[in-house]
N, C-alpha and C positions, 0 to 999 in steps of 0.2 A: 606242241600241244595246241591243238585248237582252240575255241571257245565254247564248244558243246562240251568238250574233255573239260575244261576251267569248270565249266557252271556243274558239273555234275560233282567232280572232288567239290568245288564250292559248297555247294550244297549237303552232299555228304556231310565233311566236318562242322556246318551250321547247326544242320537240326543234333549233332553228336554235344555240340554248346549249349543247343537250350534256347538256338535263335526263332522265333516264329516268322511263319512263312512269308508274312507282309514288309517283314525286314529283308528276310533275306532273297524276295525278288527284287525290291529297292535297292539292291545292293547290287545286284543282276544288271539290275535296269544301267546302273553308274557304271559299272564296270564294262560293259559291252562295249560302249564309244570307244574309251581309252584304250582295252586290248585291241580294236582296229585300228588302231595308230602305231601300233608295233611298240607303245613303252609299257613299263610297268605299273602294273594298278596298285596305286598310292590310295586308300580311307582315310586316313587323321595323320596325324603324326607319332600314334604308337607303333602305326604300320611301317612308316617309314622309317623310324627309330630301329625296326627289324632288319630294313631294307638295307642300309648304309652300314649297320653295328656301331650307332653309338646310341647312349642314352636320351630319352626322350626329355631330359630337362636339361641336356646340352642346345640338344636341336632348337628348343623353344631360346632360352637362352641368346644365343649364337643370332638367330630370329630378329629376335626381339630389342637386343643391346647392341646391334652388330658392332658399334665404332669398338669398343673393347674387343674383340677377334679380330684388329689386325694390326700390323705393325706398317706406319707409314714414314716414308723416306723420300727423298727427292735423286734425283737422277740427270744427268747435265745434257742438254740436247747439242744438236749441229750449232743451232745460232747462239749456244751462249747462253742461253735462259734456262731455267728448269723444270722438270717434267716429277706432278706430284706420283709416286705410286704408294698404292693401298695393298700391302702382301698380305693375305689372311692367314688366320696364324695354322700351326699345322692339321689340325685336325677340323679344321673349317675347309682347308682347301681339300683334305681328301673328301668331305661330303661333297665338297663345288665336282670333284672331278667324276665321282660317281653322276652325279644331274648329268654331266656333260656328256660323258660315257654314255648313261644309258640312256637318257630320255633328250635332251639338244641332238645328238650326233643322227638320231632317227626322223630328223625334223630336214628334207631337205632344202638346200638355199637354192639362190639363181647362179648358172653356169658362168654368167658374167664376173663371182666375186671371186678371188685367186687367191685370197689370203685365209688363213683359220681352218684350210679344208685339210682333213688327214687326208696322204697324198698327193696333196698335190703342192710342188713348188714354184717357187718364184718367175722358173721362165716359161711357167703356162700363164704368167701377165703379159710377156713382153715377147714373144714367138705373132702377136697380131697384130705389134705395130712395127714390123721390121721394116725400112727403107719407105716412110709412106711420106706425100706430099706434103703433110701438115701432121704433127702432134701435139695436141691440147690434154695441157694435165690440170687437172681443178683439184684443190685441198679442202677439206670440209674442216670449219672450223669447232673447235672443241667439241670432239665427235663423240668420245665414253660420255662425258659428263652431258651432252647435252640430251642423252636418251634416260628415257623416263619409267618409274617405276610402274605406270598406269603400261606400259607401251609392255614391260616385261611381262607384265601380269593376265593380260590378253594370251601372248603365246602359251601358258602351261593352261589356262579356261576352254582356248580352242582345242587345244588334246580330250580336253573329255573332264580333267580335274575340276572337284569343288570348288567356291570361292575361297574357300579356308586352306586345302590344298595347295591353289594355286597362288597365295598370297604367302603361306609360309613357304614354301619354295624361290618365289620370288626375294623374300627378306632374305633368304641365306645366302643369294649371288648379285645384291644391290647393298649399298652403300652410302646414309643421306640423300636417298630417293633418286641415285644413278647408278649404275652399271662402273665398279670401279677399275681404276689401270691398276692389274696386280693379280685378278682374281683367273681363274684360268676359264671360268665361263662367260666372261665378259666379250672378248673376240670370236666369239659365234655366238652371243647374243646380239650383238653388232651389225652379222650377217641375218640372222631371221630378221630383224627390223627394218634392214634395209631392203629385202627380199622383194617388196611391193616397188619400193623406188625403184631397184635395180630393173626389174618387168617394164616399169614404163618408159625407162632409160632405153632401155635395149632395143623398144617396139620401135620407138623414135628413130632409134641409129639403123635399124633394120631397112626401114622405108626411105631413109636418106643416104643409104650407103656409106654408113661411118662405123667405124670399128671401135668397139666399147670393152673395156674390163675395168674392171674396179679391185685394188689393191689396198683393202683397209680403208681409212677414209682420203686414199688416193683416185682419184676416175681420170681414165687416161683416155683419148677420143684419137682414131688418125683416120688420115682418108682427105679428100677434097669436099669441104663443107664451109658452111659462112656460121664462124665462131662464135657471133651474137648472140642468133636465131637459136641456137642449140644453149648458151649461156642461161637463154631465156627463159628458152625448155625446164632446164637442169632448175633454176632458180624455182620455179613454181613447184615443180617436183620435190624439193626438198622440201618447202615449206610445209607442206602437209605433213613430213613427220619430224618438225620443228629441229630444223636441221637446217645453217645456212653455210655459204661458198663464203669462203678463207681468199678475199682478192688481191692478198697482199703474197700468194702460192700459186696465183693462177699463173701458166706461161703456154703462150703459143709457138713452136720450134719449126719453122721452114729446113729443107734439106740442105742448104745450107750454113747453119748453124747446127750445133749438136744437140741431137731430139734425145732425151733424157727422160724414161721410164722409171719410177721409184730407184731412183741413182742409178741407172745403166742407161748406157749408150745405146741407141738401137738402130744409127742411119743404115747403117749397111749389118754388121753383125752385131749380138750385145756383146759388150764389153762394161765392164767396172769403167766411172766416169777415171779421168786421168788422176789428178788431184789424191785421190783415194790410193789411186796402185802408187804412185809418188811418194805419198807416207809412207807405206807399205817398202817400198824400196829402202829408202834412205834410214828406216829402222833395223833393216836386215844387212844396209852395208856397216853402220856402225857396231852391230852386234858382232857382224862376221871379225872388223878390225880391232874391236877392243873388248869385247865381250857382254855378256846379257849381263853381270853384275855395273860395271863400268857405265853400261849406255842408260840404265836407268838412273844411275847416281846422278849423272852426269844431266838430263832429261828430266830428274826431278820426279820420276816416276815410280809413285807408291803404292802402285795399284796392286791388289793380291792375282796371284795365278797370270800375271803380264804374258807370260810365254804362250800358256792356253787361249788369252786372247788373242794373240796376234796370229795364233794357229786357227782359230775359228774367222779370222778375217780373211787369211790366206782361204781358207776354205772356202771362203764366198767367193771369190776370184773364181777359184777352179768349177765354182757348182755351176757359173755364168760361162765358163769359157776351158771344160776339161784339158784340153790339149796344150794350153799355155805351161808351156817348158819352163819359163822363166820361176814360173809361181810352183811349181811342183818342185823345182829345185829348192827352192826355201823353206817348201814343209819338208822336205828330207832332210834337211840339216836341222830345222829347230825340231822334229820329231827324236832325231839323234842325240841332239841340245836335251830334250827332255827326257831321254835315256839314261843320260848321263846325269842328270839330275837328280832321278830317281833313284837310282842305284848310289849314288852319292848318300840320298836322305837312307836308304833301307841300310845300311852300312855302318851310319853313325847310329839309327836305331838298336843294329843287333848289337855293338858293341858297347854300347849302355845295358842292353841284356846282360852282358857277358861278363860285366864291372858294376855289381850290384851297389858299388859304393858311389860311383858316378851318380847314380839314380839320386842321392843320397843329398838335399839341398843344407 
């Protein structure tokens, strides 16, 4: 449907309301921007209370109180330290997913960023720095937290949304006036904010003949260039959207040392860094000789669904490197592992069916 089809139904059921005509070209006039931006035309928050299927004193709510919608936890990184996240509780995150869904996902970013995009994965980061004479990785420090709610609120104003619109939209995908780890809209709000950075990144590396992608708030540079000069670049560029370089993540990798892309190797082909496939082994030789209950005893390892992890790591292996025998051997045996698991649990299940006294504490 068009926008001459919009405004004539519009109009239709208006004057069928009882709305007079100064309103309802006003209403014309608002809607026209935002239907050319290909999202949905949001008026207040009863409209959108329509849009999403939940109540309008959720929505406001939810708004307004956020820190009560969500449940927060920590999570243990690489170095030992730990990483806060903000999970919004369930019916907050499916409004965040609907925003993302229909109005972010229509917003597009710079070709330079590799992460948060539907379709595209990991080795469209690292496919441009295969075998190059220098790779410079820069890390942005405290990157969700340090993007701002003023910064959020701009993107849904430039669509065409009210200030009030675009400000209650805003509160339902920010957190204490950031963009929190947890929320599923936060990693493409990420990318529109850096959308401008990334443009003037890229013009740079364009005219200097340096190869640029950006990995979340990883930016990875190869190519023959003087490291500073571009440091210096990057440093003014982030400033402007109060964003600074993490110098304690910066590393520059010559061809001979191992040039490392968001953990993959990429001098000659990518590969998972060693260290990583080395875990990876040495859990799969003890499981193989003593088994998955035994190695975690033993390993101390009380992690829930251990097997699906180590099956989603195996996985990363193979999305980096499909034809590695070695690592397709080992999802065939713990997929099998997990066969047998399963029919184990579905087993004890029916026969507690079958022994209604079983059931019986």
């Amino acid at each position: 449907m068009d926008f001459a089809h919009y405004k004539d139904s519009f109009t239709k059921e208006a004057i069928n309301a009882g709305y007079p005509q100064q309103d309802i070209k006003r209403c014309l006039a608002y809607a026209k921007k935002i239907y050319s931006n290909d999202v949905p035309i949001i008026y207040n928050s009863s409209h959108l209370s329509e849009l999403v299927g939940y109540k309008k004193e959720y929505i406001q709510k939810a708004a307004r109180y956020s820190s009560y919608f969500y449940r927060n936890f920590q999570i243990l990184k690489k170095n030992g330290k730990k990483r806060a996240i903000s999970e919004p509780l369930p019916s907050l995150m499916e409004i965040q997913h609907w925003i993302l869904k229909n109005i972010l996902y229509k917003i597009p970013v710079s070709p330079f960023a590799k992460a948060y995009k539907p379709n595209v994965n990991l080795l469209e980061n690292l496919r441009f720095h295969k075998n190059q004479p220098k790779v410079f990785t820069i890390d942005l420090e405290n990157f969700f937290p340090s993007i701002t709610i003023e910064q959020i609120e701009k993107i849904f104003n430039k669509l065409g949304y009210s200030d009030a619109v675009s400000k209650l939209l805003t509160q339902l995908c920010t957190l204490e006036n950031s963009i929190p780890q947890g929320a599923p809209t936060s990693p493409y709000l990420s990318n529109l904010i850096f959308k401008e950075a990334d443009n003037t990144i890229s013009e740079y590396c364009k005219k200097n003949k340096i190869r640029y992608t950006r990995y979340a708030d990883d930016l990875s540079f190869s190519g023959d260039f003087d490291e500073i000069k571009l440091m210096d670049k990057i440093s003014a560029t982030l400033k402007k959207i109060n964003l600074k370089i993490n110098h304690d993540k910066t590393k520059l990798m010559t061809p001979n040392t191992r040039q490392i892309v968001t953990g993959i190797v990429v001098n000659e082909k990518p590969q998972v860094v060693f260290h990583k496939r080395n875990e990876l082994r040495q859990a799969m030789y003890y499981i193989k000789k003593f088994g998955l209950e035994e190695h975690q005893e033993y390993k101390e390892i009380d992690q829930n669904h251990y097997l699906e992890h180590l099956l989603g790591k195996i996985n990363f292996v193979l999305q980096i490197n499909p034809k590695d025998l070695e690592f397709i051997g080992y999802k065939s045996f713990l997929l099998e592992l997990k066969k047998k698991q399963d029919s184990k649990i579905h087993k004890t299940i029916q026969m507690r069916y079958n022994n209604p006294n079983s059931l019986i504490l």
